[in-house]
N, C-alpha and C positions, 0 to 999 in steps of 0.2 A: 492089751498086751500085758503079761505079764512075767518079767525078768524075776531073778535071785539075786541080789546084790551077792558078786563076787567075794567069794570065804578071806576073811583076810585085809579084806580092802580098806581097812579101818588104820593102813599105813602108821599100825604099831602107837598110835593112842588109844588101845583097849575100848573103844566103841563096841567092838564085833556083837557084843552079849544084845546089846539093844534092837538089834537086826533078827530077831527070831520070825518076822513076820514076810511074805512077800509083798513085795514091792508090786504095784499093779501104776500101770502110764493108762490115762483115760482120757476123752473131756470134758474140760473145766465143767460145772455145774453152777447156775447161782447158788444152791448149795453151801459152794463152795468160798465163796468170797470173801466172808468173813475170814475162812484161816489163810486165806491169798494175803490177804491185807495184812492180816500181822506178822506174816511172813516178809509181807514187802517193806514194813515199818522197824524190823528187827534187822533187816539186810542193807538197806541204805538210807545214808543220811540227806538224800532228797526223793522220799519214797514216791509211789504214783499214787492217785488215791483213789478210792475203790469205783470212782465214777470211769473211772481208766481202763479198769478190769472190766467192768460191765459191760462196757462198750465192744469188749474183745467176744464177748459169749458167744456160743455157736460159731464160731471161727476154729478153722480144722486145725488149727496150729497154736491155740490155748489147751492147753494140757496141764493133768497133776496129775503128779506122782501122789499114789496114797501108800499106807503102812500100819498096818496090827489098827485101818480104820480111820487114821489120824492123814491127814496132807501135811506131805512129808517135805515139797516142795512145787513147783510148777515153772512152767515156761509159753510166755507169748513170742510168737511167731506167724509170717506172713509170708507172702508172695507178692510181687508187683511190678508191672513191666519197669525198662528202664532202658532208652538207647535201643530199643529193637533186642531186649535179652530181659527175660525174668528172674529177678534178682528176690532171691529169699531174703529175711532178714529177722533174725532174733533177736527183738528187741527188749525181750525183759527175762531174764531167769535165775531162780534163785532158791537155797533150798534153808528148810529150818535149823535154824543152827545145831540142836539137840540130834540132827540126823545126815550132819555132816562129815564127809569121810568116808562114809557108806557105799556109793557107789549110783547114790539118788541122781546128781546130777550131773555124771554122766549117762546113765537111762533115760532122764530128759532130755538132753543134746541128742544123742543117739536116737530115740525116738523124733525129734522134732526132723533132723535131716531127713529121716526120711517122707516124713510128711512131706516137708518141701519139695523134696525129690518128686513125690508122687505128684504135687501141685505143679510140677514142670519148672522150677526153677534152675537156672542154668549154673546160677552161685549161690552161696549166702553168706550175708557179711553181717557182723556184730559189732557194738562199741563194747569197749572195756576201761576201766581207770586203771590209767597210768601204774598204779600202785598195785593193785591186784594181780601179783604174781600168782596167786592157787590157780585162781579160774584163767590167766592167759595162758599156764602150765594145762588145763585140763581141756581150752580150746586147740592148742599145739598138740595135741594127744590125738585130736580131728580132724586135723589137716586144715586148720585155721593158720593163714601167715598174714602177720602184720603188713599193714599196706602204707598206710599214713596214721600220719599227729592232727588232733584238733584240740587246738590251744583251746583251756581255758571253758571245753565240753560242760563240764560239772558243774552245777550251782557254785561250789564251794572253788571254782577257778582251778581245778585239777582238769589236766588233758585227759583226753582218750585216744586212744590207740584203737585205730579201724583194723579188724582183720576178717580177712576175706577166705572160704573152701570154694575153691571150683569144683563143678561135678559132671563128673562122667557125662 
């Protein structure tokens, strides 16, 4: 698949110039791992480490986004019964900082639901920190609603905030 990050979307930080390239959603590749990882070590401060990502290869719901060549960001996602309902669940997404604002990672949320979608999931739910107003603003933007609190989620003792899309 390949989108256009939406003209503009650089929400008036002057980004747009860097975006001259298309955005292409694929999957992941070991390839690719290497710029997973430093993506994943520049996004948070209890990263996963690359034995994490490997483990995910060939899974239909490990994706990146590339750009002008570069991985631009990516996103892990699954499927899994639960209760008699298959419950999606994205559990790692994140994009590089220098390509932030762009529209990357909504093209990966946007692409991953449907993966799900197609895997036959009935929901899909994500943790998020507490503190991450961008990304709970850019899952609210998908029909993600907060469900519950878990104290204390993070390494660093910051909650997460579970939100849940039901689907059609």
């Amino acid at each position: 698949m390949t989108v256009r990050a939406p003209e503009g979307d650089d929400h008036g930080h002057g980004h747009g110039d860097r975006n001259d390239g298309e955005l292409a959603i694929r999957p992941a590749e070991r390839a690719d791992l290497l710029a997973v990882v430093r993506i994943e070590n520049e996004s948070f401060p209890q990263p996963w480490p690359y034995e994490a990502f490997d483990r995910f290869l060939g899974d239909p719901g490990f994706l990146v986004a590339v750009t002008n060549g570069d991985i631009a960001g990516y996103v892990v996602a699954d499927v899994s019964p639960s209760f008699g309902r298959q419950l999606g669940h994205v559990k790692d997404i994140a994009v590089h900082p220098d390509r932030r604002e762009m529209g990357v990672g909504s093209a990966l949320l946007s692409r991953s639901v449907a993966v799900l979608t197609a895997h036959g999931a009935d929901s899909i739910k994500l943790e998020v920190r507490r503190s991450n107003d961008r990304a709970k603003r850019l899952y609210r933007q998908f029909g993600f609603e907060p469900i519950r609190r878990i104290p204390g989620y993070y390494g660093n003792d910051e909650d997460a905030i579970v939100m849940v899309r039901q689907l059609e």
